[in-house]
N, C-alpha and C positions, 0 to 999 in steps of 0.2 A: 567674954574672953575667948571662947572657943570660936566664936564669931569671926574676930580678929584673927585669930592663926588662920581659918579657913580663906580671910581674905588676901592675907599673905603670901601662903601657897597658890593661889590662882595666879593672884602677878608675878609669883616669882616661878609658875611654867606659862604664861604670855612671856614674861620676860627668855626664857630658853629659847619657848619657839619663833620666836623672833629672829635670835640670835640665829638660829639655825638656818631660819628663812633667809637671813643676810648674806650667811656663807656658802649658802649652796644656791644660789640665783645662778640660773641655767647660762648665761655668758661667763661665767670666775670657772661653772665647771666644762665650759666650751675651750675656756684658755687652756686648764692642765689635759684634758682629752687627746685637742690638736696636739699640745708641748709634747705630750709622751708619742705619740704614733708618729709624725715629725722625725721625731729623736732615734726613733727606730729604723727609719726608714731612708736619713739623712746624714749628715755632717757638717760640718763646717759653715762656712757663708751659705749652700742651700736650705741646712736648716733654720738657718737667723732666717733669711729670705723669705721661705714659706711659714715660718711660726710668726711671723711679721704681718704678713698678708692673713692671715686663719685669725689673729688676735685682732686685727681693722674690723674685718669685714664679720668676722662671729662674735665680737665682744663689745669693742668701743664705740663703734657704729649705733647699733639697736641699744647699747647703755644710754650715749648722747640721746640719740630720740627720744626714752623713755626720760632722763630728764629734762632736756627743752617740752617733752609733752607737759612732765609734774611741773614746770613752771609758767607756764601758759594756762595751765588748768589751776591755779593756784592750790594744789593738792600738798598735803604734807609728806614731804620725802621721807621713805622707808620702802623705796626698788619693789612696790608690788600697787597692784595694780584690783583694786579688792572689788570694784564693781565690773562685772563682766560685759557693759554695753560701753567701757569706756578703753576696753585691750584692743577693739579694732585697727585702730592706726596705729597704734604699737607693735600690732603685730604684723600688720601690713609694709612696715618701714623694716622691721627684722625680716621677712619675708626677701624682701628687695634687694636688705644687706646681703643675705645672706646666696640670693643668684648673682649679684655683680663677684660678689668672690667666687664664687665656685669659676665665672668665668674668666677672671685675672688668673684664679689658678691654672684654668686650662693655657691660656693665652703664656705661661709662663712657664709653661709645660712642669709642673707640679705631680708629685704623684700620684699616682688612679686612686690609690684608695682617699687620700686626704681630700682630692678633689669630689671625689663622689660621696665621702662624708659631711662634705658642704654644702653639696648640692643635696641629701638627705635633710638637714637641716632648712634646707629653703623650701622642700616638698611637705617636711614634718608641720613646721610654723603656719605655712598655707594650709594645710589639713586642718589645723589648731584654728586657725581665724574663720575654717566654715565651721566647725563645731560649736567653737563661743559666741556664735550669730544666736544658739539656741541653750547653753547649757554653759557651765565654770563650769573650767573643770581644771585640775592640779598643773599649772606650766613646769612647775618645781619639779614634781614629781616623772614627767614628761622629761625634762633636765638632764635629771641623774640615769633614768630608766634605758634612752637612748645611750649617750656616753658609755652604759655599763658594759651594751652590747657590742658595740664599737670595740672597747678595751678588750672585751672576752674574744673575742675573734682574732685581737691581734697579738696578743698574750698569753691565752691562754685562761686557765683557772685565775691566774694573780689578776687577769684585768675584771674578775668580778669583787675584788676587796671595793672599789666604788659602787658597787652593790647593798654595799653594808650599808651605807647611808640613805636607804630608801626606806628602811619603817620609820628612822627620826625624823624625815623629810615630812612622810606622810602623817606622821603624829600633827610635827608642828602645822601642818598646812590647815590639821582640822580645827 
């Protein structure tokens, strides 16, 4: 009996961190990052314009790749990527997303910091895909950790409340 409860509890924190894993996958928290700093920085049709272009090239882009990858790879869908010899082109295609935007943003005359927080992303990602040549290591946690700093800088204290989400992050990732 006590068997059973213990096995209970197991799946039901696999099942949390899952949950948690899904909601915080580093492009859903690239979308709110860009939205807020955008929104700060913008109005009107420039912000539809540049939160348009950040949500392409930072979010839907590298999402599609990663699932054209899970369906080519016949891998069961759940947005992670759990053997670390198989993030290469995933990460290599985010990588790519993530310089052709920094460049449309330039090209679109976008604002410095949104443009230069994209192109962060496309330097961070490339850094991430010579690390995982050798070693997993947390994208998630990578994710939130950047964004936080991003926010703190342009908000202040308030942009570190997405900070909070970095021990449930790192729980669920273990």
């Amino acid at each position: 009996m006590q068997n059973s409860r213990g096995k209970d509890a197991r799946n039901n924190k696999r099942k949390w961190a899952s949950f948690i894993s899904n909601v915080t996958i580093p492009p859903l928290i690239a979308v709110l990052m860009f939205g807020l700093i955008n929104y700060s920085l913008l109005r009107g049709f420039p912000f539809v314009a540049v939160t348009c272009i950040t949500t392409l090239f930072a979010a839907i882009v590298p999402l599609s790749t990663l699932l054209i990858w899970k369906t080519r790879a016949n891998a069961k869908f759940d947005l992670d990527i759990p053997t670390r010899t198989d993030r290469g082109h995933p990460l290599l295609f985010a990588s790519a997303s993530y310089l052709i935007g920094a460049v449309v943003l330039v090209a679109g005359h976008a604002p410095l910091l949104t443009t230069v927080v994209m192109f962060g992303y496309f330097a961070g990602t490339l850094f991430l895909f010579f690390i995982n040549l050798y070693w997993k290591i947390s994208i998630h946690t990578m994710g939130i950790a950047g964004p936080t700093t991003v926010l703190v800088f342009v908000f202040g204290y308030w942009g570190a409340l997405l900070g909070l989400l970095l021990p449930p992050v790192i729980w669920s990732r273990v």
